[in-house]
C-alpha positions as a printed Julia matrix, in Angstrom:
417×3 Matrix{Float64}:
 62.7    -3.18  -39.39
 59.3    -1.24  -38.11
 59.68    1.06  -41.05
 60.17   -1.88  -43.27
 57.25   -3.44  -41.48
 54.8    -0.53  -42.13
 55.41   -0.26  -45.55
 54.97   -3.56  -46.71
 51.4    -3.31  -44.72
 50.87   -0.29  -46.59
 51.85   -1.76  -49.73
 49.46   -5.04  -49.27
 46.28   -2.72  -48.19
 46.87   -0.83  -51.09
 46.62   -3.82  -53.18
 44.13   -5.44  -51.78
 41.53   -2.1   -52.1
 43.2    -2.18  -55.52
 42.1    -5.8   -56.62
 39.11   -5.07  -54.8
 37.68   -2.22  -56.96
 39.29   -2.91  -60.24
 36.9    -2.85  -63.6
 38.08   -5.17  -66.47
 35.1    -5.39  -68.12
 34.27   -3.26  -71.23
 30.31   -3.37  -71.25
 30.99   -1.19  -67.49
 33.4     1.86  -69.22
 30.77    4.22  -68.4
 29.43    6.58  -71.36
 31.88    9.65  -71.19
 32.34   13.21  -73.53
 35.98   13.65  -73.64
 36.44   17.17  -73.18
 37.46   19.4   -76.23
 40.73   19.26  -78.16
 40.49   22.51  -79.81
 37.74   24.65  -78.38
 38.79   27.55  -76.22
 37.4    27.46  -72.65
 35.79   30.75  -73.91
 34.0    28.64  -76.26
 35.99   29.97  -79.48
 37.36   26.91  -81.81
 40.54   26.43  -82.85
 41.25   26.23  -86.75
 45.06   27.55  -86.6
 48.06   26.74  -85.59
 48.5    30.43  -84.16
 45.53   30.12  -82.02
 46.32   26.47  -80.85
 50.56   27.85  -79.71
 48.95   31.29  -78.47
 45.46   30.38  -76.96
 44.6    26.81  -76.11
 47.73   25.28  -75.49
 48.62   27.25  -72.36
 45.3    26.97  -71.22
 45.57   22.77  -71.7
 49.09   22.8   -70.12
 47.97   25.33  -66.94
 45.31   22.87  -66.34
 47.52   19.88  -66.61
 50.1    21.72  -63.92
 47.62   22.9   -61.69
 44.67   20.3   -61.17
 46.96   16.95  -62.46
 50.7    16.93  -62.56
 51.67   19.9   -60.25
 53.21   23.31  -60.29
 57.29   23.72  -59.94
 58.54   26.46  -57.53
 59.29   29.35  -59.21
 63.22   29.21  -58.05
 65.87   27.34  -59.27
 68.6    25.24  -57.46
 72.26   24.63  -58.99
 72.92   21.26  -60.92
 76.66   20.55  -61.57
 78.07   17.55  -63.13
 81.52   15.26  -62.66
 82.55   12.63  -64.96
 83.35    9.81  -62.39
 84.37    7.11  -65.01
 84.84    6.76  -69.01
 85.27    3.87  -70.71
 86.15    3.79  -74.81
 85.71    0.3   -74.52
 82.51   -0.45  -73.37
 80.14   -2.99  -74.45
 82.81   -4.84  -75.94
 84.37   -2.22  -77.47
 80.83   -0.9   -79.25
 80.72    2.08  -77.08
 81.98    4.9   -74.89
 80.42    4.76  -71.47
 80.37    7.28  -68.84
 79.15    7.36  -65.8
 78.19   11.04  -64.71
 77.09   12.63  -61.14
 74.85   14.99  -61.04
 74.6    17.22  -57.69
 71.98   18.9   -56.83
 72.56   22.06  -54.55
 70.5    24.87  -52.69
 73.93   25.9   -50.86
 72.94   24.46  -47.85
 71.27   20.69  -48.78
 72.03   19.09  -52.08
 71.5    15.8   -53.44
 72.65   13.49  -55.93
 72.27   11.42  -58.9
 74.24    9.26  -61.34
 73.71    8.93  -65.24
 74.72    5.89  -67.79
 75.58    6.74  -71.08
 76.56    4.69  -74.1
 77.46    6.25  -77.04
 78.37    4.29  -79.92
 81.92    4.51  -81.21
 80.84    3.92  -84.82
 79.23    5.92  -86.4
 81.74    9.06  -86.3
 80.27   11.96  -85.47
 76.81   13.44  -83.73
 73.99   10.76  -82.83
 71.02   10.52  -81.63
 70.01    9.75  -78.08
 67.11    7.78  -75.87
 66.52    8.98  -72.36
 65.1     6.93  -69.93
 64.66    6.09  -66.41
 65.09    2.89  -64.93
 63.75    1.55  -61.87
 65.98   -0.61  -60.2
 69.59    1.54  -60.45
 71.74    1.37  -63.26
 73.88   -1.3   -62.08
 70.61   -3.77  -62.62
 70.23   -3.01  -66.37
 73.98   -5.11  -66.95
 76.05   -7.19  -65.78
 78.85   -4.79  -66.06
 80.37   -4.67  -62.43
 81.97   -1.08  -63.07
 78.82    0.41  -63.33
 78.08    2.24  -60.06
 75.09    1.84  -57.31
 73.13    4.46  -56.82
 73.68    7.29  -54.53
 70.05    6.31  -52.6
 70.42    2.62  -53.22
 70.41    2.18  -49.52
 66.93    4.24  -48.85
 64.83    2.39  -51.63
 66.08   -1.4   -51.6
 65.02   -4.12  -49.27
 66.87   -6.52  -48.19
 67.9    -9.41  -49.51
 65.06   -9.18  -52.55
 66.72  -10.42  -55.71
 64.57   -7.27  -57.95
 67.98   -5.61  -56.83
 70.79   -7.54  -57.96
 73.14   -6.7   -60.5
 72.1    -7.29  -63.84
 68.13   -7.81  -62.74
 67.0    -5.68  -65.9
 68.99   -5.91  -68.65
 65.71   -7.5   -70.63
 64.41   -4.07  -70.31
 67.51   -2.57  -71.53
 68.33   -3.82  -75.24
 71.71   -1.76  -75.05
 73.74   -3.72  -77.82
 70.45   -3.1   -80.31
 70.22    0.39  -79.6
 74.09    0.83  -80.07
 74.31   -1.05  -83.51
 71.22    1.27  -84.37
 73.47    4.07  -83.98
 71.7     5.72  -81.22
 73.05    6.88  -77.85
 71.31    5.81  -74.62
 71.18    7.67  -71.36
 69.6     6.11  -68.19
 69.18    7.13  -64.72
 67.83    5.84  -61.43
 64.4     7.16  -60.9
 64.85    6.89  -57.28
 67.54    9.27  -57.38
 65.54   12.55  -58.62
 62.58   11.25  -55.68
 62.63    7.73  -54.29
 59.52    6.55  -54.79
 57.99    6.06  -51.24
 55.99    9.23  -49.76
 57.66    9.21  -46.67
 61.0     9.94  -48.65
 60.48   13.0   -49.93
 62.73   15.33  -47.47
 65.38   13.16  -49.51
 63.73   13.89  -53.24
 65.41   17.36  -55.42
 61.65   18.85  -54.02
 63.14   19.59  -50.91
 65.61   21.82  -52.42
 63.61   24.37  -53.97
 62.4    27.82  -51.85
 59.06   27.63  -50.12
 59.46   24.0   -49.8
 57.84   22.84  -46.47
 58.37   19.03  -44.85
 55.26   19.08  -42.9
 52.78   20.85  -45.52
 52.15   19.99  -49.57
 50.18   23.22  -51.05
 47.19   21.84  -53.26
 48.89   22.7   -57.08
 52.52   21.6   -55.64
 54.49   19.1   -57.71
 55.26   15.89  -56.49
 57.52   12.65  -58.06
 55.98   12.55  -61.09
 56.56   16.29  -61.58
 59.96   15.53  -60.14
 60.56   13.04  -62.36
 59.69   15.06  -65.46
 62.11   17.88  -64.3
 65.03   15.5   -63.67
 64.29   14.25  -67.56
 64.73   17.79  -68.88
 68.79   18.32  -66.55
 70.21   15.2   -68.44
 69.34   17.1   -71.19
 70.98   19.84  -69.97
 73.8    17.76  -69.72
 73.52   15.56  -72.9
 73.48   19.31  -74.93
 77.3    19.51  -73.35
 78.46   15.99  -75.59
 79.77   16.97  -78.76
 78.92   13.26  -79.81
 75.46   13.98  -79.08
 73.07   15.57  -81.21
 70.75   17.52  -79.18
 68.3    17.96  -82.1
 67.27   14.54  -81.75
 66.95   13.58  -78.46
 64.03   10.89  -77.32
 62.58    9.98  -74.59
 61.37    6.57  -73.78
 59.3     5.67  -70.14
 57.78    2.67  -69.26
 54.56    2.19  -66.45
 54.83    5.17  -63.83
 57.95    6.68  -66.06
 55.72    6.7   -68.79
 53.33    9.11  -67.19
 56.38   11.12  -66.36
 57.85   10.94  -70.08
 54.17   12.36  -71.33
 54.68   15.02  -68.86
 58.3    16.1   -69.92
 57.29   15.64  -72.85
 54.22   18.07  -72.64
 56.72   20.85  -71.46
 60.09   20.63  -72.61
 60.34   20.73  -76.6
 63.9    19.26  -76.58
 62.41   15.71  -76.42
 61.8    15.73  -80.29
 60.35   12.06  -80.13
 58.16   11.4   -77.13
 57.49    7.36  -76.15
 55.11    6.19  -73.58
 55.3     2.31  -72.48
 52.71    1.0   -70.65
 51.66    4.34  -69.22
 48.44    3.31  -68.22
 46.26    6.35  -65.74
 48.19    9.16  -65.38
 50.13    8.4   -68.68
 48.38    7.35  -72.22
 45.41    5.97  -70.39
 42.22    7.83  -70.87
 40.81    9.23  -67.62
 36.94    8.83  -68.0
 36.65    4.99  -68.96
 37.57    3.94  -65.57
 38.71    0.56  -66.82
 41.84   -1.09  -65.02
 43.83    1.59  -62.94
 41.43    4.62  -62.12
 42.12    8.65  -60.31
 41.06    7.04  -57.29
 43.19    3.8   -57.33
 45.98    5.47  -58.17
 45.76    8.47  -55.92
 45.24    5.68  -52.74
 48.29    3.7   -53.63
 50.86    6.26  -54.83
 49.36    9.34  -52.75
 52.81   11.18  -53.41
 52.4    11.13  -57.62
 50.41   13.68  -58.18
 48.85   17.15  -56.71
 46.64   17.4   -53.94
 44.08   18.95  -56.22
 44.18   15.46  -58.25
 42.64   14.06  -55.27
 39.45   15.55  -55.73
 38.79   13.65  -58.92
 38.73   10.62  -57.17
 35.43    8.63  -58.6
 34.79   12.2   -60.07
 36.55   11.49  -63.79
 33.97   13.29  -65.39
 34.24   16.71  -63.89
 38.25   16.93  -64.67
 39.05   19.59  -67.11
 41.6    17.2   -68.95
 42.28   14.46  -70.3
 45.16   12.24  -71.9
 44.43   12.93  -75.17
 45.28   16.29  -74.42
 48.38   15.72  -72.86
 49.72   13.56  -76.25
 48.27   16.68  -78.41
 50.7    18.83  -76.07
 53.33   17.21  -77.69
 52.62   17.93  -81.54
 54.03   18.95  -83.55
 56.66   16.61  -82.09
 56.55   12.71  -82.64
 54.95   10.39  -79.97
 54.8     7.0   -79.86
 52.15    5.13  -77.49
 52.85    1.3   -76.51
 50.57   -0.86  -74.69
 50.96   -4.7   -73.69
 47.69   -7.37  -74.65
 47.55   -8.85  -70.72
 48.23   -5.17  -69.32
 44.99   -4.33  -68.59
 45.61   -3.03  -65.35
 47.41    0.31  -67.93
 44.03   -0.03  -70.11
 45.74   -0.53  -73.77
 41.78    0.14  -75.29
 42.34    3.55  -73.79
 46.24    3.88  -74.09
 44.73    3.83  -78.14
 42.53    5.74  -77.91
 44.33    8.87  -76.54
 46.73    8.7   -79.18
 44.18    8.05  -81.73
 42.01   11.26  -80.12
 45.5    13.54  -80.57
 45.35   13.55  -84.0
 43.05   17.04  -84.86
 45.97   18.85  -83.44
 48.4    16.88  -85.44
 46.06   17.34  -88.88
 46.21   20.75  -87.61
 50.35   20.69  -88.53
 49.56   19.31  -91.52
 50.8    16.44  -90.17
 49.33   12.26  -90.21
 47.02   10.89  -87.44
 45.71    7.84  -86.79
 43.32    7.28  -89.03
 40.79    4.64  -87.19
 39.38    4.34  -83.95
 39.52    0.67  -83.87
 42.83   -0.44  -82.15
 45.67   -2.52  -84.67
 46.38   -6.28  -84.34
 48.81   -7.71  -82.55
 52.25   -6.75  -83.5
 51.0    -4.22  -86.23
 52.52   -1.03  -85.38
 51.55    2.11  -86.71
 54.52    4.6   -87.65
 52.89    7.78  -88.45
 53.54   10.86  -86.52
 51.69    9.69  -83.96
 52.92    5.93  -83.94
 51.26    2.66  -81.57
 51.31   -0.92  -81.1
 50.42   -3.46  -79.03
 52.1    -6.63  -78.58
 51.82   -9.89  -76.76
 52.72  -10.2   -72.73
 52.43   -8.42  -70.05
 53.5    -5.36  -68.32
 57.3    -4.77  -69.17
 59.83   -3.59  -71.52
 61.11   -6.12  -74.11
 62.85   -6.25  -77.01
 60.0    -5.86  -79.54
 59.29   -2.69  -77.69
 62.22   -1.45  -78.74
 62.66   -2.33  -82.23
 59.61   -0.38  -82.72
 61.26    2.63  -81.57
 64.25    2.18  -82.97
 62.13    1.75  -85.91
 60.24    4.58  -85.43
 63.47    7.1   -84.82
 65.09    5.7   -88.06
 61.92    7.31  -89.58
 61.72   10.21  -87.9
 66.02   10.94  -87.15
 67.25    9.46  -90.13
 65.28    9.43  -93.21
């Protein structure tokens, strides 16, 4: 009960510096220079695709890893996999599901994880796949009682709260839709790569890997959301095992902190061929230097175990990082990303979810591929499907079903035509 106790203190003091400091007004984003897309930090500019793969692209994603996102150690730890159930029938009788645990292993500690997957029993053959996280455990995104807790479920939940019950998040979750799509959908506890409270990580797949030390975080080490992005990439691994599965088109979907996480898999792993951020806000789609809703230093006070140490020192400093989110969608090309915001989210900044995506695009001309063509931000419910697609819709911060007809939408483009 103590630890329970200091936590939700924690969590309120957070908030309230939070609420306290917050900027929602657009006459206060502060006159900023995003810093450059495709000039070498030698100075030399970038006018091929050669130079951008060879040159300025390592240097973009080195930055990222050391002063943002974090480096991973340098060894590896074993992942093995168990099918604990399969079920033809699934989803009344739409799909195959399997439920899948991963184990983590260093010899001596391991951990573990378990993945949902639906795959759709019609068409015949290879489909596509969405990835995703989701935040509760996968028994809260359906009602389906044979769908197992996860293996941390007792670290993470509190008692009694009803976020936790069965069947909580299935509005987030438009399985049936994505299944008469055709698509495949994986999903996976967050919680169960690193539970998301910073005095959990001795329990998180960091604590595996050599070097790691439960007293001392190294200023360029990776923390959740690098953990996050690295547990994205193994049910890959595992989804390139499914013959139903077709590993060439494989997407990734994250929504709020998942979303930063997504970007960041995303920005390093080439197997997500369609990249989808949801609500990302700072850290994710959100552009660093307008310090409008969620800024470096908000974020780095509430979730202090997100990023690197060396993130910290941008706090009320935006102007002197190296980087920002533009960069990290341009990482992507020549890859498809989509970029979502919500019209009340302004804590996530949808002005500068926009504009990131919209400031991408000389890397995507670059691939003689389509941009977004204006600065000024769509209507409501307008998306754009280019290579670089957006929208923003009506509501809040969620998931919902619009959300994900526009990706559906957008795969169909980009899978199937």
């Amino acid at each position: 009960m103590k630890k329970i106790t200091v936590l939700t203190v924690w969590l309120f003091a957070s908030l309230m510096y939070a609420q306290q400091n917050v900027n929602y007004d657009e006459s206060k984003v502060p006159s900023y220079v995003l810093p450059g897309l495709l000039q070498c930090e030698n100075g030399k500019v970038v006018s091929t695709i050669e130079q951008w793969e060879t040159q300025r692209r390592p240097e973009l994603l080195e930055l990222f890893t050391s002063q943002v996102y974090g480096c991973k150690p340098e060894g590896k730890i074993d992942v093995t996999y168990e099918i604990l159930t399969e079920n033809p029938g699934a989803l009344n009788g739409k799909a195959t599901g399997k439920q899948v645990k991963f184990t983590f292993s260093n010899g001596k500690k391991k951990t573990e994880a378990i993945l949902l997957l639906y795959i759709p029993n019609k068409p015949a053959g290879k489909v596509p796949v969405f990835v995703g996280y989701n935040f509760k455990g996968n028994h809260s995104t359906t009602s389906d009682t044979t769908v197992l807790y996860s293996p941390v479920f007792h670290l993470v939940k509190e008692p009694d709260h009803p976020d936790w019950e069965r069947g909580n998040q299935t509005s987030r979750w438009s399985y049936d839709k994505i299944i008469d799509r055709g698509y495949a959908v994986a999903t996976m506890c967050y919680h169960d790569i690193y539970p998301d409270k910073p005095e959990l990580r001795n329990h998180s797949i960091v604590s595996l890997f050599p070097d790691y030390n439960p007293d001392t975080i190294v200023p360029d080490e990776w923390q959740a959301i690098g953990a996050w992005a690295w547990g994205s990439s193994r049910i890959v691994d595992f989804l390139e095992t499914q013959e139903r599965i077709d590993s060439d088109k494989i997407a990734i979907m994250g929504h709020s902190r998942q979303g930063k996480a997504a970007l960041w898999a995303g920005a390093q792993d080439d197997r997500f061929r369609i990249v989808i951020s949801n609500d990302s806000g700072c850290g994710g789609a959100a552009l660093f230097r307008r310090e409008f809703g969620e800024t470096i230093d908000i974020i780095n006070k509430n979730f202090p175990h997100w990023f690197c140490k060396n993130f910290h020192q941008y706090n009320n400093r935006e102007e002197i990082l190296p980087v920002d989110q533009h960069q990290l969608i341009a990482l992507i090309a020549p890859r498809k990303v989509y970029v979502a915001s919500a019209e009340e989210d302004l804590w996530a900044d949808p002005k500068g979810e926009f504009l990131s995506a919209y400031h991408a695009g000389p890397v995507y001309l670059l691939y003689g591929l389509t941009a977004i063509d204006s600065d000024k931000m769509p209507q409501l419910h307008k998306p754009i499907m280019g290579d670089i697609g957006y929208h923003i819709r009506a509501g809040k911060h969620d998931v919902t079903e619009y959300d994900w007809e526009c990706y559906l939408d957008f795969a169909d483009k980009h899978f199937k035509n």
